[in-house]
N, C-alpha and C positions, 0 to 999 in steps of 0.2 A: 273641855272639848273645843270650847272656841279658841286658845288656846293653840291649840293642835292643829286646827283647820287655817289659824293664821300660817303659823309654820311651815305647813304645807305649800300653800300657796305662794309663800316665799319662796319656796325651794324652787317650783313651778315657775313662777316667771324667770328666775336667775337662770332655769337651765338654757342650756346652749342649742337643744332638742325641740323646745317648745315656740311656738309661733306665736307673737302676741303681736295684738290689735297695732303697735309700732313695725312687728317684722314688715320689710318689703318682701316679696314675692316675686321672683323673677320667671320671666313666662321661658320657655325654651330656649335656646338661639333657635334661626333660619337654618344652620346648614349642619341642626343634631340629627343623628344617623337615626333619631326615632321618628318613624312615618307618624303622619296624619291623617289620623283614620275616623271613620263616622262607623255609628251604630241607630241609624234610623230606623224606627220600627214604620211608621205609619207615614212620611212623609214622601214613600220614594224617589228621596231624597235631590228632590228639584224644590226645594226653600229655602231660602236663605239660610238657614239655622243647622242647614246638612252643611258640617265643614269644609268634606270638598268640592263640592257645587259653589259655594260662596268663594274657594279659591280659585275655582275655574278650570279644578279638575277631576275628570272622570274618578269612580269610585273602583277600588280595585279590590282585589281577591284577599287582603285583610283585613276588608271592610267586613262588620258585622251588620248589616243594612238588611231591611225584608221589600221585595219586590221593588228594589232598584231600576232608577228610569235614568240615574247621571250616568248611562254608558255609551259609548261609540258608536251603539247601534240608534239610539235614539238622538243623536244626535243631527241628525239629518234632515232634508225639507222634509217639514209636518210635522218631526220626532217630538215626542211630550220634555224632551230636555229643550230645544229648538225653541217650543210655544212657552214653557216656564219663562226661560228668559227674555223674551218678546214681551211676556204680560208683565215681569219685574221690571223691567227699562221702558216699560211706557210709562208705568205709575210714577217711576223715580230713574231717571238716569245716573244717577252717583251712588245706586245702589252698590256697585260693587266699591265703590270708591275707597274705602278703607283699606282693602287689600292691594289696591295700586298706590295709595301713599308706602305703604308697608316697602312695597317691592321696589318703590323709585328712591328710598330713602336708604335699600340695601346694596342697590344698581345707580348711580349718579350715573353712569356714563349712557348707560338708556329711558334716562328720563323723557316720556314721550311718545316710545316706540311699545306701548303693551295696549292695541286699543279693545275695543267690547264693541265691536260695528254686527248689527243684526241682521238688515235689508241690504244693504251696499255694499255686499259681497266685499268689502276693503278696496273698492276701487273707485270712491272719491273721494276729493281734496280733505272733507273732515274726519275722515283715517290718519292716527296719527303717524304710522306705519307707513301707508303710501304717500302721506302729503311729504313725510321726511325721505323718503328715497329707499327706503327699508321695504324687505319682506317682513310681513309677519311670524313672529318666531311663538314658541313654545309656551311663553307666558301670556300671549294674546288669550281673549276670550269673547273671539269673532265667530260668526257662523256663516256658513259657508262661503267659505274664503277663498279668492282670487288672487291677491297678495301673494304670490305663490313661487320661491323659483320652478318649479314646474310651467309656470304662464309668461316666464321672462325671457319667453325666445324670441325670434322677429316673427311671429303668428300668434304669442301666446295674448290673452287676453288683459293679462297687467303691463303689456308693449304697448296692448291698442289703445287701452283707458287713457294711457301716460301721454300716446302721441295726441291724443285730442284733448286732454288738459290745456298741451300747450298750444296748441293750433288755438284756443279760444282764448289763453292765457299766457302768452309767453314766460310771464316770469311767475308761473304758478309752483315752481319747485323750491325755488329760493329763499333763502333763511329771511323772514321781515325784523328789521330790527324798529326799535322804536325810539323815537326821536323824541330827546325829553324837551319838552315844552309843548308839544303838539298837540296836546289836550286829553284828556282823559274822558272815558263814557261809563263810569261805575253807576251802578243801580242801586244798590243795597246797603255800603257799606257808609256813605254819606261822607266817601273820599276821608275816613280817618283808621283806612288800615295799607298795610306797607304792598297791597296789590294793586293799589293806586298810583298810577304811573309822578302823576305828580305831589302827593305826600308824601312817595319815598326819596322824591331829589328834595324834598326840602322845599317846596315850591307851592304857594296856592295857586289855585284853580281860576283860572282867565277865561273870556268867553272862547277863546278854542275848544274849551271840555263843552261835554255834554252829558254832563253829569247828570242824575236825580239828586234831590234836597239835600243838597253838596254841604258838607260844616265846615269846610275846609277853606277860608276864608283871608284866615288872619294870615300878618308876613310871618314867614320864618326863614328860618337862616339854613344854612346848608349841615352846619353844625350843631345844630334844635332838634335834630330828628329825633323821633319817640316812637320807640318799639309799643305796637298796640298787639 
């Protein structure tokens, strides 16, 4: 019998059918014509763990969900979807962050323009949306938005925001680029990852940074650089 139960199992991993501990697994593409649907029974689906409330959108009529609150209707001042994501973005601001690596990684040409603004209607500078000269578009998961072409007239309220930007900032719209040697101000990473302005040129850290307990010390060469 054992015997048997080996053969068997020979047969099992060879097949072509069977999924073993080595297969990868590939998740869907982005753009398969099969929806993303939730079946929340008890979360009315404002938790992160409701799939389309974590992507940032309302639940729809192929959702199997019980007493759904991710709808249109709730999402307005006061609405329980509104306060959900108010009390998830105080505890954690990069809660949703996973889904916007996703989408900037499938979108390069709008890296920057999908923000999650709660209070600030999208109408100041740390919207990424209105600081870059963008309305908010479809992938946003802002609440009550201003950002709006509807506000972009000589009256509307994303004209008025914009003209007192710059009345306080003039060059508050302009793309800032970053001047390498200028110093760096990293907190966390102890300037040995490539988001550090000066260990990705190749450069230690000079009293221009203002770094935290910087490791980033020793000389290196432009041609040293080390993928971390």
């Amino acid at each position: 019998r054992m015997e048997i139960d080996r053969n068997v199992q020979k047969k099992l991993l060879t097949s072509k059918h069977v999924i073993t501990p080595s297969t990868r697994v590939h998740r869907l593409p982005h753009n398969s014509s099969k929806p993303k649907n939730c079946n929340c029974p008890r979360s009315k689906c404002i938790k992160l763990y409701c799939e389309c409330f974590q992507a940032g959108k309302f639940c729809s009529a192929e959702c199997c969900c019980k007493k759904c609150k991710n709808t249109e209707k709730d999402n307005g001042p006061g609405g329980d979807r509104t306060r959900a994501i108010q009390n998830i973005m105080s505890r954690n601001p990069y809660a949703f962050q996973k889904e916007k690596q996703l989408f900037e990684k499938l979108n390069p040409d709008l890296v920057g323009v999908n923000c999650r603004c709660v209070k600030s209607q999208c109408l100041k500078l740390y919207c990424d949306c209105f600081q870059s000269g963008k309305i908010c578009g479809e992938h946003c998961m802002c609440v009550d938005c201003l950002n709006t072409e509807k506000e972009s007239g000589e009256d509307g309220k994303r004209t008025i925001a914009r003209s007192l930007c710059l009345l306080r900032k003039p060059h508050a719209f302009k793309k800032k680029v970053k001047v390498v040697g200028s110093g760096c101000s990293c907190k966390n990473s102890r300037c040995l990852k490539k988001y550090c302005a000066c260990f990705d040129a190749g450069l230690s850290c000079s009293s221009k940074c203002s770094c935290y307990k910087c490791e980033n010390v020793a000389p290196r060469k432009m041609k040293e650089k080390v993928s971390i």
